[in-house]
N, C-alpha and C positions, 0 to 999 in steps of 0.2 A: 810716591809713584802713582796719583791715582789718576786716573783714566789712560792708564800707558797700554799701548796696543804692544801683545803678549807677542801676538803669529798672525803670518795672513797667509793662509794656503787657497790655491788652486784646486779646488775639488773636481775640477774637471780633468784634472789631468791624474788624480788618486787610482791607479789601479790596479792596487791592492790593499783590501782593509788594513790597516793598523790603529793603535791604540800611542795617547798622546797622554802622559800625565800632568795638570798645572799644579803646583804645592801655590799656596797661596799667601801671604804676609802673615797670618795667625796661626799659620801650620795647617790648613785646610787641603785637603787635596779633591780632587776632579779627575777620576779619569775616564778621557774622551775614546771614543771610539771614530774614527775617522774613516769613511769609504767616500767611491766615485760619487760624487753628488750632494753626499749627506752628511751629517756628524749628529752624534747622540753624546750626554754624558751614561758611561757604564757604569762608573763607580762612584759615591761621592763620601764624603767624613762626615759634610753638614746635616741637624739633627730631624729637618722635615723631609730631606730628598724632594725636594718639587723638581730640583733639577733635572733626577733621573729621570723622574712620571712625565714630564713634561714630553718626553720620548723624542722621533728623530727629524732634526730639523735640513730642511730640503728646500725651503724658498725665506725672503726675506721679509714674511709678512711681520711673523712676531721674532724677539731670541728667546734665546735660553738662555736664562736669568739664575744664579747661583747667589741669593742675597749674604748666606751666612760668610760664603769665601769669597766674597766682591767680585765674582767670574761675569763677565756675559757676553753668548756670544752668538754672533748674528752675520748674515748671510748678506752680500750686499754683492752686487753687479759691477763684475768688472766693464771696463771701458769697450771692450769687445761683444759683453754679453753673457760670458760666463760668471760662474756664482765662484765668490771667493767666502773663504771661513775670515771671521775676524776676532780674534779671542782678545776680552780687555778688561783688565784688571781695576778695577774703582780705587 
């Protein structure tokens, strides 16, 4: 399954925080925090957390990169102009 896109959410349309967990091929898990706009990871298994430091991503310049559970996930412009999440598994 490597590069399978996990989720594509509408963050424009989120409005109400919630939280999204991914378990990862190695048992890894990620859990995301998902609001209007934004996504952060809350929680992660992997043993540096850059993931979490990395903090909350809101535009599509860089993703969030989770190397140890193959996560990454990045923010890319819908056809209309709105920011969609795109979560994808390596």
């Amino acid at each position: 399954s490597e590069g399978k896109q996990l989720d594509s959410i509408p963050l424009w349309q989120v409005s109400e925080s919630y939280t999204l967990q991914i378990v990862s091929e190695n048992g890894g898990t990620n859990e995301l925090l998902i609001s209007r706009g934004e996504i952060s990871v809350k929680e992660a298994t992997c043993p540096d957390q850059i993931c979490v430091h990395q903090g909350i991503l809101s535009d599509s310049a860089l993703p969030i990169v989770c190397l140890p559970n193959r996560l990454v996930i990045q923010l890319r412009e819908a056809d209309d102009g709105d920011a969609l999440l795109d979560g994808v598994t390596h």
